[in-house]
Every structure is written in C-alpha cells, then in structure tokens.
GUVEX-287777 format. One record per residue (C-alpha): residue number from 1; residue in one letter; x, y negated, z. Coordinates in steps of 0.05 Angstrom, whole numbers. Each point is the difference from the previous one (the first is absolute). Layout:
<node num="NUM" residu="a" u="X" v="Y" w="Z"/>
...
# end
This chain:
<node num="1" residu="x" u="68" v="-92" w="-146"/>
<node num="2" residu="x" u="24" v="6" w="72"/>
<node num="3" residu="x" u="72" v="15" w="-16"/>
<node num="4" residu="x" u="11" v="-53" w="-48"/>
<node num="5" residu="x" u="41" v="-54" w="20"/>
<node num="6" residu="x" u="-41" v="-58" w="12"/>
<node num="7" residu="x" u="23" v="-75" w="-17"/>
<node num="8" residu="x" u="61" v="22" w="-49"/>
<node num="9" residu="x" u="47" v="-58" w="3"/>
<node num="10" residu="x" u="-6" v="-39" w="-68"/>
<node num="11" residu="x" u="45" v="-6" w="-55"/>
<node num="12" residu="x" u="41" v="-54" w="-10"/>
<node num="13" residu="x" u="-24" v="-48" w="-69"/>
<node num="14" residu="x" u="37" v="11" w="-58"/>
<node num="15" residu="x" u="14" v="-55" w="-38"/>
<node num="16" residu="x" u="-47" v="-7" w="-62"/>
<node num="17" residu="x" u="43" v="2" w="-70"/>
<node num="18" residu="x" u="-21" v="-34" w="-57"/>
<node num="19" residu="x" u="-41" v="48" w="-43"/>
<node num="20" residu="x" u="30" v="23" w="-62"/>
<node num="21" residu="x" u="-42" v="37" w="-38"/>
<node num="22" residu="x" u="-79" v="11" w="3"/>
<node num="23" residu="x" u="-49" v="33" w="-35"/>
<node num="24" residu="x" u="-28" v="-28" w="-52"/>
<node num="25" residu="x" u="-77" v="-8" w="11"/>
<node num="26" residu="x" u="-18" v="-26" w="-69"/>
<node num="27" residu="x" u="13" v="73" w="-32"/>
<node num="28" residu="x" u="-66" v="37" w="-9"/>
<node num="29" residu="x" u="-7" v="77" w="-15"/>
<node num="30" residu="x" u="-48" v="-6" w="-63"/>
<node num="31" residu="x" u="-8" v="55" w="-64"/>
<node num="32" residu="x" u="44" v="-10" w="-58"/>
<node num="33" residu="x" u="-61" v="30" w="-45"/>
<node num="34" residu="x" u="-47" v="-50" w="23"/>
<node num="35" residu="x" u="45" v="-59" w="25"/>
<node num="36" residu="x" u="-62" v="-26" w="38"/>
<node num="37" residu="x" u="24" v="-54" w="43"/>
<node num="38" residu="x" u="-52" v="21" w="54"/>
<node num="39" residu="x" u="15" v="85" w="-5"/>
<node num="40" residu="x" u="-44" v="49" w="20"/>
<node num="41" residu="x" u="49" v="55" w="31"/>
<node num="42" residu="x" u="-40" v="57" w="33"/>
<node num="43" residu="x" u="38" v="46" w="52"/>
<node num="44" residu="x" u="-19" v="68" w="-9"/>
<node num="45" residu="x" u="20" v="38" w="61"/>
<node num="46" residu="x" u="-25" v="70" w="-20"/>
<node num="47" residu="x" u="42" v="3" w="-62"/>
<node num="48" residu="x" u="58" v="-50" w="35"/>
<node num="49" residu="x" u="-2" v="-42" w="-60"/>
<node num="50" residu="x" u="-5" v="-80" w="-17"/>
<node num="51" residu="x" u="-52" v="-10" w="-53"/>
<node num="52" residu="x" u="-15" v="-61" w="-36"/>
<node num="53" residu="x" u="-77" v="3" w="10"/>
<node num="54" residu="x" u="-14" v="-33" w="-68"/>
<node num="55" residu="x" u="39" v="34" w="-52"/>
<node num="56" residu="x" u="18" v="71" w="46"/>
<node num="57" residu="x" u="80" v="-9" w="-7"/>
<node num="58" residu="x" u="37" v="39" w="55"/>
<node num="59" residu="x" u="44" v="-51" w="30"/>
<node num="60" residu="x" u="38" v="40" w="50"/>
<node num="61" residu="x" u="-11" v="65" w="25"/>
<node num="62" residu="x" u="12" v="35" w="74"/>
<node num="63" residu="x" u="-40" v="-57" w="43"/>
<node num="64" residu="x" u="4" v="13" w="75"/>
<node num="65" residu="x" u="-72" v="-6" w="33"/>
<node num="66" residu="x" u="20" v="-42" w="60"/>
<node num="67" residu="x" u="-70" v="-17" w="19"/>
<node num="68" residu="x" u="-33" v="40" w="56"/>
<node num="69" residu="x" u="-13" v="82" w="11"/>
<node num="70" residu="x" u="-75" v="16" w="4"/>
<node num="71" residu="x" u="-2" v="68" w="-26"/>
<node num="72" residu="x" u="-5" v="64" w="44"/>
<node num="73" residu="x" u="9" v="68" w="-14"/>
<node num="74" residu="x" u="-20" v="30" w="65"/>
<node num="75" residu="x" u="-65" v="27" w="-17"/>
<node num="76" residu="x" u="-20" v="30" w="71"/>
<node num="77" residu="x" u="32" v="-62" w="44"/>
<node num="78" residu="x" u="-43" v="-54" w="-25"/>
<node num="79" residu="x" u="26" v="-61" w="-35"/>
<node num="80" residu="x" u="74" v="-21" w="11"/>
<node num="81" residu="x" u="16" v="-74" w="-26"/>
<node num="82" residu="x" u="65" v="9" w="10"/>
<node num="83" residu="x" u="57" v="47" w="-19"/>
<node num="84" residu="x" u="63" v="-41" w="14"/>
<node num="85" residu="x" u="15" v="39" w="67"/>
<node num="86" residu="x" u="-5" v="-33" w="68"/>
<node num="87" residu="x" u="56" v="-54" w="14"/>
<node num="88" residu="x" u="70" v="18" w="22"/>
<node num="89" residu="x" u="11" v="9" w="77"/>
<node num="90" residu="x" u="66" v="-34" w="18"/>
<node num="91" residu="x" u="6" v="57" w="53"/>
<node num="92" residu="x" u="15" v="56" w="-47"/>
<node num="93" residu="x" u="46" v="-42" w="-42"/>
<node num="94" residu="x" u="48" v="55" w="-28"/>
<node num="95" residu="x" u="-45" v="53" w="-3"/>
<node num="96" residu="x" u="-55" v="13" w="-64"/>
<node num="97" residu="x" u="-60" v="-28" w="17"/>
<node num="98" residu="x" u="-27" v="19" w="-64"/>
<node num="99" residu="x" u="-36" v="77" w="3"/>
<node num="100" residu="x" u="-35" v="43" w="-30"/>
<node num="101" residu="x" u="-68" v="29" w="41"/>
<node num="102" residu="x" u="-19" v="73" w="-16"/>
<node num="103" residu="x" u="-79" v="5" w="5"/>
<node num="104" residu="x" u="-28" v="44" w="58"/>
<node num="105" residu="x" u="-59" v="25" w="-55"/>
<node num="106" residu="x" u="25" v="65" w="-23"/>
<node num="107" residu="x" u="-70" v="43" w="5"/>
<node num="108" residu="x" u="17" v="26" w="69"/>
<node num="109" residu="x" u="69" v="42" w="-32"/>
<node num="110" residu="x" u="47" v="-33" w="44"/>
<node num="111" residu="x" u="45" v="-15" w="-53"/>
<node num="112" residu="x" u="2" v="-72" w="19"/>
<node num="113" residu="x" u="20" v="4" w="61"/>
<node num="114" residu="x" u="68" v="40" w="-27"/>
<node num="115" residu="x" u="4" v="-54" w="-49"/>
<node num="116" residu="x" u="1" v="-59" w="48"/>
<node num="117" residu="x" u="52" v="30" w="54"/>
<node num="118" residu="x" u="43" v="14" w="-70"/>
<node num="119" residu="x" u="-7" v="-65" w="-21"/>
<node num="120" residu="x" u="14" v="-34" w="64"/>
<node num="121" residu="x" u="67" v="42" w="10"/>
<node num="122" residu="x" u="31" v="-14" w="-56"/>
<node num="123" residu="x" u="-33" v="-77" w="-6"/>
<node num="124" residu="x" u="42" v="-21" w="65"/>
<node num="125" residu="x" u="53" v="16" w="49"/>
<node num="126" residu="x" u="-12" v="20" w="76"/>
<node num="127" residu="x" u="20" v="-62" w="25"/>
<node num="128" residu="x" u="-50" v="-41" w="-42"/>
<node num="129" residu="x" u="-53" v="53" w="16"/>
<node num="130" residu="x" u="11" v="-7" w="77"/>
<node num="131" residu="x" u="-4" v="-70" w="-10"/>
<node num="132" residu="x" u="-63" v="-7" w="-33"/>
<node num="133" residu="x" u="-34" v="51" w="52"/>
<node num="134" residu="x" u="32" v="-52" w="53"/>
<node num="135" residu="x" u="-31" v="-56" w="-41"/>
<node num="136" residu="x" u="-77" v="28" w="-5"/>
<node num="137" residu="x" u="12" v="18" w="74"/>
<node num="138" residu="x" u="9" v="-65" w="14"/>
<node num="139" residu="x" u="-49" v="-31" w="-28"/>
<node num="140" residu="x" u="-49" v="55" w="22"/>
<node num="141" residu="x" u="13" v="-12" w="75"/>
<node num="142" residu="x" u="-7" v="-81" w="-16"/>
<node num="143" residu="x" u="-67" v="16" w="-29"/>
<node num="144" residu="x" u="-17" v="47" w="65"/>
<node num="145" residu="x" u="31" v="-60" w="46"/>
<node num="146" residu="x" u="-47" v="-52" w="-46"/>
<node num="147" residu="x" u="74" v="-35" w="0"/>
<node num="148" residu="x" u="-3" v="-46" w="-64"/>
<node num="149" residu="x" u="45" v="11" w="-53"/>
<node num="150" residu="x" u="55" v="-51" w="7"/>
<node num="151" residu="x" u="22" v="50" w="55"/>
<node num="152" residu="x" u="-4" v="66" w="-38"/>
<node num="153" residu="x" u="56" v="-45" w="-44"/>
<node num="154" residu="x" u="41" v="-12" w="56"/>
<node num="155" residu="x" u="-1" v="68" w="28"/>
<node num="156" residu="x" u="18" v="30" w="-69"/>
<node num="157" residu="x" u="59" v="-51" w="-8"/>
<node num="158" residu="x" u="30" v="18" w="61"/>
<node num="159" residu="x" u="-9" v="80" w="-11"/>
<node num="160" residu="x" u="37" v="-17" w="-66"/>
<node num="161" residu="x" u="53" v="-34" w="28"/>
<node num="162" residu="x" u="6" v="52" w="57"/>
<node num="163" residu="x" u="2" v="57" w="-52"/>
<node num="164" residu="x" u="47" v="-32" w="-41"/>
<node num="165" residu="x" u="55" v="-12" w="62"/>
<node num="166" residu="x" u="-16" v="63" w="28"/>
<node num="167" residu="x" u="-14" v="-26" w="69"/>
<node num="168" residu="x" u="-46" v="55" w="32"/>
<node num="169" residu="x" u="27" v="64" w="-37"/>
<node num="170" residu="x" u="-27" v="57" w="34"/>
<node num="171" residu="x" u="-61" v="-36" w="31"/>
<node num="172" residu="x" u="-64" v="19" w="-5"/>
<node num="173" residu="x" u="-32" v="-37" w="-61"/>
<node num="174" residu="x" u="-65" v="-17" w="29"/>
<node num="175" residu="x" u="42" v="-36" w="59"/>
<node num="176" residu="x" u="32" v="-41" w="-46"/>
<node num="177" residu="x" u="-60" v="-23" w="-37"/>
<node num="178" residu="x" u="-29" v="-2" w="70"/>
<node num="179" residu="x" u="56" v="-49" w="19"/>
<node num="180" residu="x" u="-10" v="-42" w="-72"/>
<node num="181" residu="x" u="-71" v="-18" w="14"/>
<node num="182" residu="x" u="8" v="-12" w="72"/>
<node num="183" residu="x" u="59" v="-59" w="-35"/>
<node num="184" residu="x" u="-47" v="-27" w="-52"/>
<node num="185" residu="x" u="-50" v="-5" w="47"/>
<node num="186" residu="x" u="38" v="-50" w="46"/>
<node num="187" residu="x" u="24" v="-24" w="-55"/>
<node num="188" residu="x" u="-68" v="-18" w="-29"/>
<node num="189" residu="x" u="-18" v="-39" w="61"/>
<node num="190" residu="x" u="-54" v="62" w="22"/>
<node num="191" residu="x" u="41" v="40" w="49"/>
<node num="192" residu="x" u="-26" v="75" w="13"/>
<node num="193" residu="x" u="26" v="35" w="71"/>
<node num="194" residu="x" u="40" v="56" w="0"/>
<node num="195" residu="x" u="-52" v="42" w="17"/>
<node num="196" residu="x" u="-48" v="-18" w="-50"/>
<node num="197" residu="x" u="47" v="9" w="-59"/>
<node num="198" residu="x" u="10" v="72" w="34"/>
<node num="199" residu="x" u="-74" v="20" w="7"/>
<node num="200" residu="x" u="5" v="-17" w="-77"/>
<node num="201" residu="x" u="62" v="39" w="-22"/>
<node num="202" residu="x" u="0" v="59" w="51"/>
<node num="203" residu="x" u="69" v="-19" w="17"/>
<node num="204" residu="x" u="36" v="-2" w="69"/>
<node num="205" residu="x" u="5" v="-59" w="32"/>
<node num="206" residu="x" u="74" v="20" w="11"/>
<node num="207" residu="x" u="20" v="16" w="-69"/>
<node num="208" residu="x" u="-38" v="-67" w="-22"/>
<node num="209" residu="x" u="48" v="-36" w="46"/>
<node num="210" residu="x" u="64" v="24" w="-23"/>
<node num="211" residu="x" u="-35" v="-13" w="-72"/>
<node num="212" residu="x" u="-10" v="-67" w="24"/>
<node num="213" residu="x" u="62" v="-16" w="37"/>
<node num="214" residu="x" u="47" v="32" w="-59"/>
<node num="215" residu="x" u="-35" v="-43" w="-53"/>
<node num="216" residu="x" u="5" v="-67" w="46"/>
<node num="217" residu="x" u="75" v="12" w="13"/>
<node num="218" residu="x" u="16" v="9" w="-81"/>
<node num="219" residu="x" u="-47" v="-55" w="-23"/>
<node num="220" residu="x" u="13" v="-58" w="58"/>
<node num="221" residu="x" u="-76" v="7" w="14"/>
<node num="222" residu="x" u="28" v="-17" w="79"/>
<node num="223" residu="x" u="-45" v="-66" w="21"/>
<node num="224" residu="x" u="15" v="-67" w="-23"/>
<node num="225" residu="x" u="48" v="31" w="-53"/>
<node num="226" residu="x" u="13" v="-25" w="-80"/>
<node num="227" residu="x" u="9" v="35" w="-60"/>
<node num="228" residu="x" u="67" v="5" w="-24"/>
<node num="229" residu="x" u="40" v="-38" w="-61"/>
<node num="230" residu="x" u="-35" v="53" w="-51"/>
<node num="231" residu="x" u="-67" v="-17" w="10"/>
<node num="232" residu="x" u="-12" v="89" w="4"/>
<node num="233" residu="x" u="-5" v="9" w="76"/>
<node num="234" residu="x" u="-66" v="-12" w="30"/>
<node num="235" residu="x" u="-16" v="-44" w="58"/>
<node num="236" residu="x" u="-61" v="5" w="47"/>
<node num="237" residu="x" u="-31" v="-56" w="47"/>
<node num="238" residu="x" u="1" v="1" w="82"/>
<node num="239" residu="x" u="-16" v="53" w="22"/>
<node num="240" residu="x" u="-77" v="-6" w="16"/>
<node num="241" residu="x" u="-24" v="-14" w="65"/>
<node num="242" residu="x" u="-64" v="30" w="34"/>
<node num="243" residu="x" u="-38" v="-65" w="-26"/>
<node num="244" residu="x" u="4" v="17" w="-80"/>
<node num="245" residu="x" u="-47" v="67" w="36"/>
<node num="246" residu="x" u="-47" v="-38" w="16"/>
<node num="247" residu="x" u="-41" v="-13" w="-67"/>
<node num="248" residu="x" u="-8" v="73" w="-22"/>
<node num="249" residu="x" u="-25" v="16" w="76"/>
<node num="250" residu="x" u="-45" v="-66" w="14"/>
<node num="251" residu="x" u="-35" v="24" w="-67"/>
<node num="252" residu="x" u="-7" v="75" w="14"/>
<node num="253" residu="x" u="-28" v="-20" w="68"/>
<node num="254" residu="x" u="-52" v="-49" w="-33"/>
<node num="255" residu="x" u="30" v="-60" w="44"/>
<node num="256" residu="x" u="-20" v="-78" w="-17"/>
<node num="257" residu="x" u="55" v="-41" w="-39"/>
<node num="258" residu="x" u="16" v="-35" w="63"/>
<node num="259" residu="x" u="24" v="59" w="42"/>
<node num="260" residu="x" u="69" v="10" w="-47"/>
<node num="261" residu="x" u="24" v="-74" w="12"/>
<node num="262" residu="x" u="-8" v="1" w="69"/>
<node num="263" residu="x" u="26" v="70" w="11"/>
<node num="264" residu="x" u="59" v="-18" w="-41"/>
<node num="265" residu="x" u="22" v="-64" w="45"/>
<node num="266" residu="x" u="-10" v="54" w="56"/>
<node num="267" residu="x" u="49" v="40" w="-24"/>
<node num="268" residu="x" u="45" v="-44" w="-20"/>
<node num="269" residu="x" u="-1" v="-37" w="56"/>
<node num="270" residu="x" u="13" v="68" w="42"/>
<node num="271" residu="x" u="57" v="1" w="-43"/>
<node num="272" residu="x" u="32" v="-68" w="26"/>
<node num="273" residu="x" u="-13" v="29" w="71"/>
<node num="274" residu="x" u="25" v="60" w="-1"/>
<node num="275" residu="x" u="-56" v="40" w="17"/>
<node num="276" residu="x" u="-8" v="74" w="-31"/>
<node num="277" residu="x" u="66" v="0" w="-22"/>
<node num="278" residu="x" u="20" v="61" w="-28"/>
<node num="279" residu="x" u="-68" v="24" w="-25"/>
<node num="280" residu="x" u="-12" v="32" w="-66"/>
<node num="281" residu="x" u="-36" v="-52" w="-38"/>
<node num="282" residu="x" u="-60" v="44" w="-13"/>
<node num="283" residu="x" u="-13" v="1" w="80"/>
<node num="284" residu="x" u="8" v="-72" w="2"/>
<node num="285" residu="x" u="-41" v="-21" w="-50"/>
<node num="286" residu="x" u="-54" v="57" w="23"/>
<node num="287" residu="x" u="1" v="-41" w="76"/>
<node num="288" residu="x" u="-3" v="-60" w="-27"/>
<node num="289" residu="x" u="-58" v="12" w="-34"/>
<node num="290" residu="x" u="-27" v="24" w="62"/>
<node num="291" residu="x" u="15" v="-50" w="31"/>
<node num="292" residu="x" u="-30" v="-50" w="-48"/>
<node num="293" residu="x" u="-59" v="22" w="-5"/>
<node num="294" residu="x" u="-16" v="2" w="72"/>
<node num="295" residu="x" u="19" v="-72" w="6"/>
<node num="296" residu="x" u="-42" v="-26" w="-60"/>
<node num="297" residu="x" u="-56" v="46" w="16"/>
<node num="298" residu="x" u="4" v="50" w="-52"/>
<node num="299" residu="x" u="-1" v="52" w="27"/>
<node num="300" residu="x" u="25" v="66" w="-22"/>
<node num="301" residu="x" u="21" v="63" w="43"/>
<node num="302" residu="x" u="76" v="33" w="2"/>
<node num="303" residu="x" u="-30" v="63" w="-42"/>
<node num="304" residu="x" u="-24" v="-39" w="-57"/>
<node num="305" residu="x" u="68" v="-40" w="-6"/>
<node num="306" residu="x" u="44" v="63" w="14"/>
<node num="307" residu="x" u="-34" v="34" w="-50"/>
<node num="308" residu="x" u="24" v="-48" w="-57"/>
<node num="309" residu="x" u="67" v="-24" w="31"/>
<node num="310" residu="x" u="16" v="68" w="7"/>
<node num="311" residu="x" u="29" v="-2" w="78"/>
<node num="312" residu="x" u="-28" v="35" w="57"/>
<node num="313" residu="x" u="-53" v="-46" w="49"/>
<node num="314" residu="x" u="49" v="7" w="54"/>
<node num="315" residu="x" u="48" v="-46" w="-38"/>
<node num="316" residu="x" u="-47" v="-40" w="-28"/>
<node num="317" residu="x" u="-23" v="-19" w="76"/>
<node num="318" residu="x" u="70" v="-8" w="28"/>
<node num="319" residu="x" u="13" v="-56" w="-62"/>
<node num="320" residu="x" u="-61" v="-26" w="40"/>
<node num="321" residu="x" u="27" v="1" w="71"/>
<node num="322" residu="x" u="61" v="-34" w="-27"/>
<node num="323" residu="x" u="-38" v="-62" w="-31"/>
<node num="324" residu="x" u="-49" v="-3" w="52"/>
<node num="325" residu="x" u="55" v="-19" w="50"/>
<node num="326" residu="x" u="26" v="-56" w="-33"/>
<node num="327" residu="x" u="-70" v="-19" w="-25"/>
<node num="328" residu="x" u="8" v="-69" w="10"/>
<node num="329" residu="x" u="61" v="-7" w="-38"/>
<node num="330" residu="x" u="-24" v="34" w="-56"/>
<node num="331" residu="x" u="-70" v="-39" w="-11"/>
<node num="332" residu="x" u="-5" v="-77" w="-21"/>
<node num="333" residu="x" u="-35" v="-42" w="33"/>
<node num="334" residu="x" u="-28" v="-27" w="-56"/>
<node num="335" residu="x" u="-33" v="69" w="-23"/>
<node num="336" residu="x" u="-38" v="-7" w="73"/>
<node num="337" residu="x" u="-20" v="-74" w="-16"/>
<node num="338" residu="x" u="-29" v="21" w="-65"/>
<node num="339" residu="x" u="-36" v="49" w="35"/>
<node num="340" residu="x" u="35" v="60" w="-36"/>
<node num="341" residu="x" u="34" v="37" w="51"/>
<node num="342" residu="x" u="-21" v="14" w="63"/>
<node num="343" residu="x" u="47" v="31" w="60"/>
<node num="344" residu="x" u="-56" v="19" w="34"/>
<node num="345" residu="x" u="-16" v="49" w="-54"/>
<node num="346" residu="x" u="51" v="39" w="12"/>
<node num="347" residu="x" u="4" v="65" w="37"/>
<node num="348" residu="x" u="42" v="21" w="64"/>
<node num="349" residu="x" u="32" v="65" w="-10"/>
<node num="350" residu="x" u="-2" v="38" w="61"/>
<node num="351" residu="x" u="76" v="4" w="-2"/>
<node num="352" residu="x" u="12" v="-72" w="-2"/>
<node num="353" residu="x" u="-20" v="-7" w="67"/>
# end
C-alpha cells in the first residue's frame, strides 16, 4: 500500500550451518490392517476422520479441512465463496477488525436498528468510532474527487498520525481531513488547489490553511525536506508549480496534446524571467493557457478557461498582458520555424498600448 515503506533495506546473509537433522522421506503413512505398500487412505472431512479406504480403519480422527470455503449460508444475498473476512487493514492495527453485522430485515419493527447502535457501542470505543467515520469520509470525498486510491491511503495515514499526536485538537474535523487529502494529493504527484479541495469539503479556505500549515510544521512537509531517522514522519515533493495544472485543464478544455508542452516551457520560462511573480499559480497557469492558445491558433475565449481554472477573466487577461510584453522572450524561434507558433496570432489588449 501507499504507506508501506518501499525498498526495505535487506538483511544481512546468515551463514548456512551444516544440517543436522532432516526428515526422513522414506517413511510412508500406510494401514497396519492392510500393510499395503501402495495405501489407500481416504480423508473424510465431514466426519474429520482418516480412513483406510480398503478395509474402513479410522486412522486418526479430528482432520482440519484446509482446502477452500465454498459454502454460503446467506440465502437472500446470493452466493458468497468466501467466508474468511476481508484482509486486515494495517491502518486499524490495534483495534478489532473482526465484527459482527446485525441485519437491517426485521419486518419493518425497527428492532434492528436498536440492535445495531447497541452493538456498535459496546463493539468499540469513541476514538475508534470517530476514526472509522474519518476513514469512510475519506475515502468518500476521494471517490467524489475521482482521486485514485493510493491517495485515500495517504490521507488516512496522515489523519492517523495526526490523531494519534494530537496535533489539531479542537479543529474542526472536516478541516483536518480537508488538509490530509490536500497532502496526499501533492504527494501523489496530482496536486488539487486550495479551492477545489474546499468546494469539495465545504470548508474555509482559512481554517484549511491553518490545517495545512499546522500539519506541515509537525511533519517537515516544508519543500525540499526528508523524513526523519524513524522512517514515521511523512515527506511531500516541491511544492507544485502552475505547470503540474496544466493537464487536468488542457483536457477539460478539449485542447490538442501539443498545447501542454509548449504552454509549460512558457511558463517556465516566465519563471526564469521573472515575469508574474507573485501570482497564485491557478492565475498563472489560467494566462498561460490563454496565452497559448492564441499563439498556436487554438483558440479559446477567457470565459471558457475561467470557468475551469476557477479565476475571474480579468486575471486571466492580465496573465496575458504580462506575457504578451515579453513575447519574444517567451516564444522559440524554433516553434515559428516549424510553423507552430505564430506572433502575429496574438491579440493587442487595448491596455497594452
């Protein structure tokens, strides 16, 4: 899973001693009625017996069945091939994962639902109980967010190990979570804006901050950091840039595959010049974009890209002033020699003059 630790360092050879004592293969199970070199022993798994299958003597009694459960006895949930329980999560080590599920079919009395809030109060403390409503609400705003589920891992890692060092007592819990997924999401390599992960969760963007900033400070999340001697403290990349936007936008605007490349060298090589310093990456990326398009003759309009980058036209267009001025710095030569990019394509602002 996502919170194992990858690579484990290997262990070091132990030396090989002699072998002092073996089995030996030679000795055969046969019946001492028959004493038939080749024995016909018959495992009875009903009755756990070991028959001889020729003359019927019982030669042991209380056989395990190790081979494979096929039987169901849920009549009105179709068939079940297995009863073994679904594997242990690593997550809730220390706490029962083993349970008992009362059925919801009581004829309409209501007596099951009684039943089930009994069972789950005395089945498990409050603290396990908040933590598996934090776990499902993880992984329901992952499935919302169509996040895969290597993050929904990482976000309940880090809730765990900010629950069990009480770092955001008295915060609101859906801020914390907030905060978790906005982590594994960087960490995952698909960054999600602060504003997106609060149009999911309903949270401020203020409280999600202090979320943020409290879990970065206690985890040495800070950029370009390393986990510490333990190997328990999480680490996160760079901090994204306005490029690692561009994929999820290009595709929600129905661009061509070559429009991200360029528009990323754009920005990047903004970057180097200093221009738009300062700017939220969102609003870069959005007027780059802009930008882009114009010059490669794509065109698309301010509304359609600040509808999905989520930042008003206005910014979106002053982004565009700012490239536009140092439009020949910012476009190869080569891409007008290949007959991509065209200067004359793009348009004069009527506040650039």
């Amino acid at each position: 899973m996502a919170y194992a630790q990858p690579f484990p360092l290997a262990q070091q050879i132990q030396q090989i001693l002699p072998q002092t004592f073996g089995p030996d293969l030679a000795v055969r199970l046969i019946c001492p009625e028959c004493r038939d070199p080749h024995p016909d022993i018959e495992e009875n798994f009903s009755s756990g017996d070991l028959v001889c299958g020729k003359c019927g003597l019982v030669l042991g009694d209380r056989i395990v069945d190790t081979r494979s459960e096929w039987r169901t006895f849920a009549n009105d949930e179709g068939d079940d091939p297995s009863r073994v329980g679904a594997a242990s999560d690593p997550l809730m080590e220390g706490m029962e994962q083993l349970d008992t599920t009362i059925s919801f079919r009581d004829g309409g009395s209501g007596i099951a639902r009684e039943l089930q809030r009994a069972a789950s109060r005395s089945s498990a403390t409050r603290a396990e109980r908040n933590l598996l409503q934090a776990f499902r609400d993880i992984s329901s705003w992952c499935d919302q967010f169509s996040l895969p589920k290597t993050i929904s891992d990482i976000a309940k890692q880090l809730y765990k190990r900010a629950d069990e060092e009480k770092l955001l007592r008295g915060k609101p819990g859906e801020a914390v979570i907030a905060a978790c997924i906005f982590i594994a999401c960087r960490q995952a390599h698909v960054p999600r804006t602060f504003r997106e992960i609060c149009n999911l969760t309903h949270v401020s963007k203020k409280t999600l901050g202090q979320c943020y900033k409290a879990l970065e400070q206690a985890f040495n999340l800070t950029q370009g950091a390393s986990s510490s001697s333990t190997g328990r403290h999480l680490t996160t990349p760079a901090a994204r840039g306005p490029e690692d936007l561009l994929v999820r936008y290009c595709n929600h605007l129905d661009l061509p595959p070559n429009v991200q490349p360029i528009c990323a060298d754009i920005i990047i090589k903004a970057r180097d010049l200093g221009i738009a310093d300062g700017r939220s990456p969102v609003s870069i990326a959005g007027g780059a974009i802009y930008f882009t398009c114009h010059l490669l003759g794509k065109l698309k309009n301010a509304r359609e890209i600040s509808n999905v980058a989520g930042v008003s036209e206005g910014t979106i267009k002053l982004i565009y002033r700012l490239y536009y001025a140092e439009k020949e710095k910012l476009v190869k030569e080569e891409w007008i020699k290949e007959g991509k990019a065209d200067l004359s394509r793009l348009p004069v602002d009527n506040s650039t003059r």
